[in-house]
NUZAKOL-232289 format. One record per residue (C-alpha): residue in one letter; residue number from 1; x, y, z. Coordinates in Angstrom, 3 decimals. Example, Ala and Ser with C-alpha at 12.3 -4.5 7.8 and 13.67 -1.06 7.14 Angstrom:
BEGIN
<rec><res>A</res><n>1</n><xx>12.300</xx><yy>-4.500</yy><zz>7.800</zz></rec>
<rec><res>S</res><n>2</n><xx>13.670</xx><yy>-1.060</yy><zz>7.140</zz></rec>
//
This chain:
BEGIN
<rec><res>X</res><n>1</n><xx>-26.203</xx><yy>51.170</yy><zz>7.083</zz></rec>
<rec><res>X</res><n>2</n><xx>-24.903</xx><yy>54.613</yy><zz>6.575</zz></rec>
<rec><res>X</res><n>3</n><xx>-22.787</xx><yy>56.436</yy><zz>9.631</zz></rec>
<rec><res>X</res><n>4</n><xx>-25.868</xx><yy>58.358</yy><zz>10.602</zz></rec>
<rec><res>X</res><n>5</n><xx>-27.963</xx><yy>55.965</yy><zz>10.896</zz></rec>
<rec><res>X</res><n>6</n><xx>-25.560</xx><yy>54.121</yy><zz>12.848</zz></rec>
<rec><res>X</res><n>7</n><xx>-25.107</xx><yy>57.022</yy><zz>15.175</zz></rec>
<rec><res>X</res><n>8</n><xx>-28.664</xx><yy>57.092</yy><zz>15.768</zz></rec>
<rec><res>X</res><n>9</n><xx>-29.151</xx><yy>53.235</yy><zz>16.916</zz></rec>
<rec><res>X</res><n>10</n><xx>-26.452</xx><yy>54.273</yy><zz>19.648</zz></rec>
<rec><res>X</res><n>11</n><xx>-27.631</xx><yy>55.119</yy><zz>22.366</zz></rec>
<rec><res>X</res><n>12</n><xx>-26.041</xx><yy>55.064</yy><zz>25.978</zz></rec>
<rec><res>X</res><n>13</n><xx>-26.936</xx><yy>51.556</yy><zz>27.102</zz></rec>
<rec><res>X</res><n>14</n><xx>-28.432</xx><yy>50.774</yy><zz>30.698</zz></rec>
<rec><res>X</res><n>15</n><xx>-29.136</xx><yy>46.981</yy><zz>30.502</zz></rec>
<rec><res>X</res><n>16</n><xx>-26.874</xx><yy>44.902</yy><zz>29.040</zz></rec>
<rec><res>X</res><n>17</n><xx>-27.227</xx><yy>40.993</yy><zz>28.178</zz></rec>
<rec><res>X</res><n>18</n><xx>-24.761</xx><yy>39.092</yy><zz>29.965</zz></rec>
<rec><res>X</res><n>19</n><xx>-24.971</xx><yy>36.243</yy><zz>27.943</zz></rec>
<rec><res>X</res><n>20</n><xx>-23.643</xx><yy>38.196</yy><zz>25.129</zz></rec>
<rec><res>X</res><n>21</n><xx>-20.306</xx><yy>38.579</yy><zz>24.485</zz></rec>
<rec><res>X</res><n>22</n><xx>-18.101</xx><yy>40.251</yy><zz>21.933</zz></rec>
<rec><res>X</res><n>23</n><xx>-16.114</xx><yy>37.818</yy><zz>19.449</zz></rec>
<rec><res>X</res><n>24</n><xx>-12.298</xx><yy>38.272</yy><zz>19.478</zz></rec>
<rec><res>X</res><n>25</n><xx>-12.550</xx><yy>40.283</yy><zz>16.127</zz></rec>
<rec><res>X</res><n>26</n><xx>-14.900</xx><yy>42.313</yy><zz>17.215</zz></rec>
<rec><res>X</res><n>27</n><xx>-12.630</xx><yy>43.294</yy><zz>20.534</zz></rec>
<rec><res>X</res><n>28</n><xx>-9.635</xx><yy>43.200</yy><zz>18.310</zz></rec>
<rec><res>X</res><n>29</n><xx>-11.310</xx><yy>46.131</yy><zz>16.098</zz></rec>
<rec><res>X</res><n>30</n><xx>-11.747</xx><yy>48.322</yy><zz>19.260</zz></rec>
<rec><res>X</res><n>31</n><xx>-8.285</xx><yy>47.324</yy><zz>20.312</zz></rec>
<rec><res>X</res><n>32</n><xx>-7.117</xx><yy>49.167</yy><zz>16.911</zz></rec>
<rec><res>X</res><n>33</n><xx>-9.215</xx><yy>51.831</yy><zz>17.114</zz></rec>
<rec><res>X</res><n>34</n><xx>-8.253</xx><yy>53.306</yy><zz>20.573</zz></rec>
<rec><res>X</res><n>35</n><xx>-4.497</xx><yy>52.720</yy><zz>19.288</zz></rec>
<rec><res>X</res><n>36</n><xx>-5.465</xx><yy>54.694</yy><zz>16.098</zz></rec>
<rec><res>X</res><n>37</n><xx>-7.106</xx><yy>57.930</yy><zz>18.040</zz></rec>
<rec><res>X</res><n>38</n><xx>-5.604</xx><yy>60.955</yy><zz>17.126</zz></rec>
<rec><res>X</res><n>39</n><xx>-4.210</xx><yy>62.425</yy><zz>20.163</zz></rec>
<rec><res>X</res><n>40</n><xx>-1.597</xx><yy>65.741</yy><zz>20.984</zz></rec>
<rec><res>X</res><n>41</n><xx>1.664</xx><yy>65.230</yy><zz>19.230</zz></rec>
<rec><res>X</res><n>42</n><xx>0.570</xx><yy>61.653</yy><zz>18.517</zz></rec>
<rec><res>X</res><n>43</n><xx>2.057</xx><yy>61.450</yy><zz>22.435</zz></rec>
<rec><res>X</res><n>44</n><xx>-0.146</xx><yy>58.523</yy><zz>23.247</zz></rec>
<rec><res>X</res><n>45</n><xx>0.124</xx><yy>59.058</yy><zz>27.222</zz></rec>
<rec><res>X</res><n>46</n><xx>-3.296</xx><yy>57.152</yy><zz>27.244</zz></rec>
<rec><res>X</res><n>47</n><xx>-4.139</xx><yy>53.626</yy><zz>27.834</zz></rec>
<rec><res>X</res><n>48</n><xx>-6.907</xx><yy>51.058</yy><zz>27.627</zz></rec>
<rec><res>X</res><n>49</n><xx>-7.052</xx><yy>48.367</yy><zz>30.127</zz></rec>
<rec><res>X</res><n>50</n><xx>-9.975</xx><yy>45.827</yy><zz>28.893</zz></rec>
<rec><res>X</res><n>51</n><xx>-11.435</xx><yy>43.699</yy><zz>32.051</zz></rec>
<rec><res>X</res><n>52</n><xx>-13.459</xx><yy>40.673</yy><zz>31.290</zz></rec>
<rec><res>X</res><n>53</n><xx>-12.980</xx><yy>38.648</yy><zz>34.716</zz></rec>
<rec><res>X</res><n>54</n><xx>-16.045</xx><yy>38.512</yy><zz>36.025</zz></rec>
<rec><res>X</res><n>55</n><xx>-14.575</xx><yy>38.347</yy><zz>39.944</zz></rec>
<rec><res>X</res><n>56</n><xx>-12.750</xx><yy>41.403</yy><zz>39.516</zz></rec>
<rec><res>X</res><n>57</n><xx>-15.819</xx><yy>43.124</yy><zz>37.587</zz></rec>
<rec><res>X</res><n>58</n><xx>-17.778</xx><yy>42.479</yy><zz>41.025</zz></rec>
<rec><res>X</res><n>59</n><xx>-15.249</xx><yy>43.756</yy><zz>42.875</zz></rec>
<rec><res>X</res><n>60</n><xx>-15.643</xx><yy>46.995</yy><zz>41.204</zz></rec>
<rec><res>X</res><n>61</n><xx>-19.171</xx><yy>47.201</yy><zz>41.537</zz></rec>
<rec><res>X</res><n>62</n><xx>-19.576</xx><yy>49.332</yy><zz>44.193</zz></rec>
<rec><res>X</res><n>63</n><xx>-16.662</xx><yy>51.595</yy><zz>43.554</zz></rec>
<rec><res>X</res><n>64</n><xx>-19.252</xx><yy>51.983</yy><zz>40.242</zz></rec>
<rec><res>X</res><n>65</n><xx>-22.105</xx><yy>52.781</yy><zz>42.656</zz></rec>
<rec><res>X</res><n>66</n><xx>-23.688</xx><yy>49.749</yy><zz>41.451</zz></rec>
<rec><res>X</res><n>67</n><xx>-23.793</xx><yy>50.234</yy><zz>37.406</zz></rec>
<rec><res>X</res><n>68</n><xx>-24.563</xx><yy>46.982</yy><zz>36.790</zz></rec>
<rec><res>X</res><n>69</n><xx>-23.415</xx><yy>47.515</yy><zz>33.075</zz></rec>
<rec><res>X</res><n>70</n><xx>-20.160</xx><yy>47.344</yy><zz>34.903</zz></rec>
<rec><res>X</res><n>71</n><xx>-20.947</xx><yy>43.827</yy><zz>35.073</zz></rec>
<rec><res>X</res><n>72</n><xx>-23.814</xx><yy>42.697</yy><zz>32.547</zz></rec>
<rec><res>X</res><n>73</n><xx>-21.109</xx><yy>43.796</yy><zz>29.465</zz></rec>
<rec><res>X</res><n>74</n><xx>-19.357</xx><yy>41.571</yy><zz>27.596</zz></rec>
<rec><res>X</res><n>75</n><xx>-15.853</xx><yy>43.475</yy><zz>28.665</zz></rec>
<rec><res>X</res><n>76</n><xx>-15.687</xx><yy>46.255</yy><zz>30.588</zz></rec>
<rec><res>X</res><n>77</n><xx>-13.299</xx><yy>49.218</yy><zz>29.068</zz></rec>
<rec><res>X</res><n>78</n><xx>-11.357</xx><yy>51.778</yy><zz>31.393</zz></rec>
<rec><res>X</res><n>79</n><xx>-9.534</xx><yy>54.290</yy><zz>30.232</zz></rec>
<rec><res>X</res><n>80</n><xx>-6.620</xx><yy>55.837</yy><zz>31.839</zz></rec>
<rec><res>X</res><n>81</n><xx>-3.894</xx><yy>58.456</yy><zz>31.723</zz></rec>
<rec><res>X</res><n>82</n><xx>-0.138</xx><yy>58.291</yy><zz>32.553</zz></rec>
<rec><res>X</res><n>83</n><xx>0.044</xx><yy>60.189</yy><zz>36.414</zz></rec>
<rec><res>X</res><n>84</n><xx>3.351</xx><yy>61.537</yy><zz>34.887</zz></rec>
<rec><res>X</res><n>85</n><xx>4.994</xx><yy>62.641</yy><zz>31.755</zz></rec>
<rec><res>X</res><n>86</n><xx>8.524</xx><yy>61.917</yy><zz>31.145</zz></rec>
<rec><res>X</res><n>87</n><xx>11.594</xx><yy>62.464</yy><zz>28.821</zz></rec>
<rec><res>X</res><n>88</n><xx>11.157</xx><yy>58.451</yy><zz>28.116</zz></rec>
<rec><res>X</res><n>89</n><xx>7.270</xx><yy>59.108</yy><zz>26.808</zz></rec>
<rec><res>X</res><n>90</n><xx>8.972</xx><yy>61.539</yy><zz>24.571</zz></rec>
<rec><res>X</res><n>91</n><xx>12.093</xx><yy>59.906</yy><zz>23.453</zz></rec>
<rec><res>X</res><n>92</n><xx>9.791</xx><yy>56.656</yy><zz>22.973</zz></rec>
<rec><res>X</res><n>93</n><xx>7.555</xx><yy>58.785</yy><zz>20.686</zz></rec>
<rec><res>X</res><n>94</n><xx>10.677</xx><yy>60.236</yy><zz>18.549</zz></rec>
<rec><res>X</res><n>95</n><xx>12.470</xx><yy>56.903</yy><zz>18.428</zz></rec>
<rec><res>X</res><n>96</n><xx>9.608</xx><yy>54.882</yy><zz>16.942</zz></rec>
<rec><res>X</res><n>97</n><xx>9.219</xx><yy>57.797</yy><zz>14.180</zz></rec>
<rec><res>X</res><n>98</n><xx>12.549</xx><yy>57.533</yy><zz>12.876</zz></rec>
<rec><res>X</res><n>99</n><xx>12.370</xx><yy>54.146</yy><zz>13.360</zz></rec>
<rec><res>X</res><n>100</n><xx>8.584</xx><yy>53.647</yy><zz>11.252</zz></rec>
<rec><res>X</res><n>101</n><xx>9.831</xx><yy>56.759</yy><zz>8.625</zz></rec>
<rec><res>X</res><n>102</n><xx>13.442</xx><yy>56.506</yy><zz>8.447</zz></rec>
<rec><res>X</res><n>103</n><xx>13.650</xx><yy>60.001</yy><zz>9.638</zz></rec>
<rec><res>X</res><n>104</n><xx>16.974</xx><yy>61.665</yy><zz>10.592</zz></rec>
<rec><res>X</res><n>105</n><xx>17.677</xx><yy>62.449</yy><zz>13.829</zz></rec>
<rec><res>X</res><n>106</n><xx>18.901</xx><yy>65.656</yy><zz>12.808</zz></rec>
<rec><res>X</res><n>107</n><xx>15.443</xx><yy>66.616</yy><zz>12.331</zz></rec>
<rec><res>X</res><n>108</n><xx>13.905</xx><yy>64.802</yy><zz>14.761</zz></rec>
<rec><res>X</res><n>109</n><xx>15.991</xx><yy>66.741</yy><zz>17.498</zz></rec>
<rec><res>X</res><n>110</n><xx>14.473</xx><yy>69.714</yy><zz>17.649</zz></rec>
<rec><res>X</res><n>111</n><xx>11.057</xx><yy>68.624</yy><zz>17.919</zz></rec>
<rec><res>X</res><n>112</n><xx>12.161</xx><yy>66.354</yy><zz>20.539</zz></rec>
<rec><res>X</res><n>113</n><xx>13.725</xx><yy>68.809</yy><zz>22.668</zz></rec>
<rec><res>X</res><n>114</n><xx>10.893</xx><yy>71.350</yy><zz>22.382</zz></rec>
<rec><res>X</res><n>115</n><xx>7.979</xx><yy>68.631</yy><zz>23.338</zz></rec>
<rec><res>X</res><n>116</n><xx>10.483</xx><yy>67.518</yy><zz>26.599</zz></rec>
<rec><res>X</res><n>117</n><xx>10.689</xx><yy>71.344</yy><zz>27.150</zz></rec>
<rec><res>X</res><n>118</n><xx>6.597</xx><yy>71.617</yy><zz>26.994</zz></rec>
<rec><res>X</res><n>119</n><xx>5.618</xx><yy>68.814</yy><zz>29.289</zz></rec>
<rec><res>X</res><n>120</n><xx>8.963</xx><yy>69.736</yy><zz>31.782</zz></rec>
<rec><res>X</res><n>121</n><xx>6.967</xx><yy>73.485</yy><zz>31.610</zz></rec>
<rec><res>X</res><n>122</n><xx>3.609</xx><yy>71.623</yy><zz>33.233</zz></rec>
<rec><res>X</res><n>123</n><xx>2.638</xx><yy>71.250</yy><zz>36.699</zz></rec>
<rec><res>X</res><n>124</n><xx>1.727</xx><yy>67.501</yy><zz>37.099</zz></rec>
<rec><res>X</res><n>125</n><xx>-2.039</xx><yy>68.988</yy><zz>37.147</zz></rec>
<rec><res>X</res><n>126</n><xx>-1.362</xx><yy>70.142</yy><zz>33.870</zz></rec>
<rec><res>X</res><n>127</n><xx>0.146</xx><yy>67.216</yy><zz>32.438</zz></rec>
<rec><res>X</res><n>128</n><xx>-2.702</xx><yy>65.309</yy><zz>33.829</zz></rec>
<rec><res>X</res><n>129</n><xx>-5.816</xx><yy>67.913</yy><zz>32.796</zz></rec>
<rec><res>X</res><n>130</n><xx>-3.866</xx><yy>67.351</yy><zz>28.870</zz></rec>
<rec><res>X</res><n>131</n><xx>-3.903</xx><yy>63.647</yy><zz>29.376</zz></rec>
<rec><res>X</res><n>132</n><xx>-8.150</xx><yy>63.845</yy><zz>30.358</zz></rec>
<rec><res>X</res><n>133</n><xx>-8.558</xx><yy>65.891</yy><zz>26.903</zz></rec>
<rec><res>X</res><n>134</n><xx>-7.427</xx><yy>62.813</yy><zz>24.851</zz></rec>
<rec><res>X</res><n>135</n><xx>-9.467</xx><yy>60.214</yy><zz>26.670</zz></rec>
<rec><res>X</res><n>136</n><xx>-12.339</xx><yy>62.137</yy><zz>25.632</zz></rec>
<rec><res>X</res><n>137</n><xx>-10.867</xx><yy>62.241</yy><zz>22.469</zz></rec>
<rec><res>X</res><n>138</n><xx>-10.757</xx><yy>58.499</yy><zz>22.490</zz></rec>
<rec><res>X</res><n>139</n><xx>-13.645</xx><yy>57.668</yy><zz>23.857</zz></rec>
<rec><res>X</res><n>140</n><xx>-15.569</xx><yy>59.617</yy><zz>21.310</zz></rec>
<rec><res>X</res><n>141</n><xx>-13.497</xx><yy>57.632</yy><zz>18.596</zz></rec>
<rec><res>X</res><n>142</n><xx>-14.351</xx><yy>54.245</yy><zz>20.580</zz></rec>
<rec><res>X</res><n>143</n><xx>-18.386</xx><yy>55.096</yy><zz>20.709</zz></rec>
<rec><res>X</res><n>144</n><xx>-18.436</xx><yy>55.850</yy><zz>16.800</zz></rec>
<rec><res>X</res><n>145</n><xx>-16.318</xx><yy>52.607</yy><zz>16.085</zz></rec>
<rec><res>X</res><n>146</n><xx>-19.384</xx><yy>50.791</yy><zz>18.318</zz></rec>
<rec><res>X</res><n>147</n><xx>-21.724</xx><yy>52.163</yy><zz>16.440</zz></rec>
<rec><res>X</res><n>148</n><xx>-20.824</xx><yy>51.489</yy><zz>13.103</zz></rec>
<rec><res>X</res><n>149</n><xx>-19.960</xx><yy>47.992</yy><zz>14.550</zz></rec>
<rec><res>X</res><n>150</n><xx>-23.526</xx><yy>46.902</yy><zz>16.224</zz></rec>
<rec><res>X</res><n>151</n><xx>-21.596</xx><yy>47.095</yy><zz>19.596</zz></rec>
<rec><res>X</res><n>152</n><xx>-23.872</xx><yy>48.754</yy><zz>22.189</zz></rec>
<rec><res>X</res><n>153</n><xx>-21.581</xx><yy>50.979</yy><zz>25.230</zz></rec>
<rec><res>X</res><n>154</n><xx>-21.930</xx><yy>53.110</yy><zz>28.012</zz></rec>
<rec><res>X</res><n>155</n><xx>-19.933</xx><yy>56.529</yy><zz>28.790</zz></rec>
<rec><res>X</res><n>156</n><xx>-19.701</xx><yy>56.739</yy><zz>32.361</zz></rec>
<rec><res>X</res><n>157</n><xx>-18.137</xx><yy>58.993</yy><zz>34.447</zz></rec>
<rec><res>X</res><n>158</n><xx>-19.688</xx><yy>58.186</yy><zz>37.833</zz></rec>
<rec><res>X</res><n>159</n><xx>-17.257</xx><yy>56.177</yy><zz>39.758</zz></rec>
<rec><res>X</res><n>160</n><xx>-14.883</xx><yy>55.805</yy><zz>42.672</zz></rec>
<rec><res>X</res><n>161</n><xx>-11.371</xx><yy>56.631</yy><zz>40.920</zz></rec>
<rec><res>X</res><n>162</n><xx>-9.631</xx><yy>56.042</yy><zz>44.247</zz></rec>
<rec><res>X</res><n>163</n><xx>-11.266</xx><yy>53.104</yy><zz>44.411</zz></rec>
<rec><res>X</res><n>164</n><xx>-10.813</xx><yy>51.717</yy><zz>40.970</zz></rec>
<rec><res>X</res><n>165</n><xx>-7.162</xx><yy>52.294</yy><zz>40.992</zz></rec>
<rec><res>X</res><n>166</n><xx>-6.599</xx><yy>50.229</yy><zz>43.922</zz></rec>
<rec><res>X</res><n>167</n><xx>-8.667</xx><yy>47.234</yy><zz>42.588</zz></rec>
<rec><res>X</res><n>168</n><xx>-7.247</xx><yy>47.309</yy><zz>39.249</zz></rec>
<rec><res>X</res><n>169</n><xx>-3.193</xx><yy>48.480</yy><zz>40.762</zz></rec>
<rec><res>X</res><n>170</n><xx>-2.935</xx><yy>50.863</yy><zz>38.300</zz></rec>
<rec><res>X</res><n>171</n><xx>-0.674</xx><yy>52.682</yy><zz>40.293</zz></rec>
<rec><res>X</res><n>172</n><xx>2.177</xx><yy>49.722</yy><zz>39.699</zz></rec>
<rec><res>X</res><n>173</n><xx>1.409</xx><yy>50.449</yy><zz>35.828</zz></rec>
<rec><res>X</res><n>174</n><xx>2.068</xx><yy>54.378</yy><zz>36.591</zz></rec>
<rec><res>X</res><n>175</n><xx>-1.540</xx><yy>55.260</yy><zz>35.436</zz></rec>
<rec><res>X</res><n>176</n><xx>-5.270</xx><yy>56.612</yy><zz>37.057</zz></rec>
<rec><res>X</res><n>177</n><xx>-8.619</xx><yy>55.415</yy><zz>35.553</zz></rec>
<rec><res>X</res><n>178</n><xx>-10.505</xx><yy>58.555</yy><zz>33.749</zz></rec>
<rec><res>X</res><n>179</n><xx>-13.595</xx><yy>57.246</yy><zz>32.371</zz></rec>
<rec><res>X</res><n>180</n><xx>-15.876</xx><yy>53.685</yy><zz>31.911</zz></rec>
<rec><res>X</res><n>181</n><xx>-17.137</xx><yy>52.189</yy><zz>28.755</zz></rec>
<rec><res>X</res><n>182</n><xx>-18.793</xx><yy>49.217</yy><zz>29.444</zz></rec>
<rec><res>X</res><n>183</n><xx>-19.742</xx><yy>47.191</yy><zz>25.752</zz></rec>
<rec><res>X</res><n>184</n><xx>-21.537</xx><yy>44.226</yy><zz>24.347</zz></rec>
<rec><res>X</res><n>185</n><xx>-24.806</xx><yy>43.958</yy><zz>23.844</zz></rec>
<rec><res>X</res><n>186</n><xx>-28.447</xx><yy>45.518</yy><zz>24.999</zz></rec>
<rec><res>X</res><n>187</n><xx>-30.751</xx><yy>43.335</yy><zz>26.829</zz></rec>
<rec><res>X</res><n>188</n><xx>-33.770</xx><yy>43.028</yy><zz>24.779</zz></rec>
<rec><res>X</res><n>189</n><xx>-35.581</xx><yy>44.369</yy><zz>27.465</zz></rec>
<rec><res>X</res><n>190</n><xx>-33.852</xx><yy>47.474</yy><zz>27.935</zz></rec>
<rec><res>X</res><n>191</n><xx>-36.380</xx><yy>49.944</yy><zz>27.148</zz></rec>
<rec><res>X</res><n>192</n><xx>-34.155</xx><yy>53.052</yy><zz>26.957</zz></rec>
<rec><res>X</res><n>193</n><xx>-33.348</xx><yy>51.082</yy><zz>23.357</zz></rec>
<rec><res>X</res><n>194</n><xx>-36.718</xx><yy>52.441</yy><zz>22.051</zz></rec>
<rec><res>X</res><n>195</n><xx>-36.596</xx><yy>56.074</yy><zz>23.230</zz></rec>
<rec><res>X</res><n>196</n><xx>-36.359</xx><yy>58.662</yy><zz>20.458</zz></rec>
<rec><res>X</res><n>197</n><xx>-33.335</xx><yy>59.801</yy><zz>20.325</zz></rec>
<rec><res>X</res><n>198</n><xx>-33.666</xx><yy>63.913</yy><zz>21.765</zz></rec>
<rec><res>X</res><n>199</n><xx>-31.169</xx><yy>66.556</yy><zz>20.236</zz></rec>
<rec><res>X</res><n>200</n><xx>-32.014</xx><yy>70.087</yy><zz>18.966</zz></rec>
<rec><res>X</res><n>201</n><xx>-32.662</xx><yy>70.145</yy><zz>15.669</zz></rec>
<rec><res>X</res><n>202</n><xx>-29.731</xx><yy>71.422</yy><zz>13.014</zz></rec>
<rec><res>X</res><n>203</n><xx>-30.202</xx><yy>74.818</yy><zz>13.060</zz></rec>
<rec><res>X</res><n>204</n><xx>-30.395</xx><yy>75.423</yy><zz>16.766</zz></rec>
<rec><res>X</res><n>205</n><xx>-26.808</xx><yy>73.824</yy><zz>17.180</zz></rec>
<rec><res>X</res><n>206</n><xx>-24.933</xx><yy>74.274</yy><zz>13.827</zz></rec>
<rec><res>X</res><n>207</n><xx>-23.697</xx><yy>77.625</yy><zz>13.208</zz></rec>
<rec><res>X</res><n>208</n><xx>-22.434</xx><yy>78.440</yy><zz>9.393</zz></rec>
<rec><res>X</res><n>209</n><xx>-20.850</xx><yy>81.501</yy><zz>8.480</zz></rec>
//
């Protein structure tokens, strides 16, 4: 089946089949495909923490005001940002370049020094606003790579951040949940499945010049 036609079957899923679950490929090709996102500088101060404990799942139901996709997925994606940006993120960046190219640190060291100058320029409300942009980024890349892979998910922005950070202790891994992406599989009787999918037509949303 061809991209667009792929795109099309997606749709944002409200009722998933919790008897469904993902195979280890399948999760291994998401895996990959967050880690391949293009993001700023190739910085990477993202992360993708995958929950499939069902306990813990319930315990973040109502910080999800009750989403039961939350729950009803096979695994249960949240995406997070780094609270901070530090000379380590950069130097780790840098040192597995010349370490994957063979590059020479003689050329490495400028570019080095200028990102550590750039993030040491933003407020931590900066740093953290330019962290958001690539989750979007990724989750975008994660939805597509669902598509094309019969995987059904759910964007969702609607939850308890606080609340989700203490359940999950992100703050011990020095990060805050952005958004949800429940995935798996659609209930078969979800009936947002069979809704035409509504977007303006080309021409009312595509501008050439």
């Amino acid at each position: 089946m061809s991209i667009i036609e792929s795109l099309k079957w997606r749709y944002a899923t409200k009722k998933f089949d919790p008897n469904k679950v993902l195979t280890t490929d399948k999760l291994h090709t998401l895996k990959q495909a967050f880690n391949l996102t293009a993001t700023s500088f190739g910085l990477q101060t993202i992360s993708l923490l995958i929950v499939k404990d069902e306990v813990l799942r319930n315990q973040l139901l109502e910080a999800a005001y009750n989403q039961r996709q939350i729950v009803d997925a096979s695994h249960l994606l949240v995406l997070c940002v780094r609270k901070t940006i530090k000379d380590d993120d950069v130097d780790d960046l840098f040192d597995n370049v010349s370490q994957l190219r063979n590059t020479p640190e003689t050329i490495l060291e400028p570019y080095r020094n200028n990102l550590k100058s750039i993030m040491e320029n933003m407020t931590l409300e900066e740093q953290q606003e330019w962290s958001i942009r690539q989750v979007y980024i990724a989750i975008g890349n994660l939805m597509t790579v669902c598509a094309v892979e019969r995987i059904d998910s759910c964007p969702m922005e609607g939850f308890d951040r606080a609340r989700f950070d203490e359940i999950l202790k992100l703050d011990e891994k020095h990060l805050t949940s952005t958004l949800l992406l429940p995935v798996g599989y659609r209930a078969e009787d979800d009936m947002f499945s069979g809704f035409k999918k509504v977007r303006k037509e080309l021409k009312h949303s595509i501008i050439e010049m």
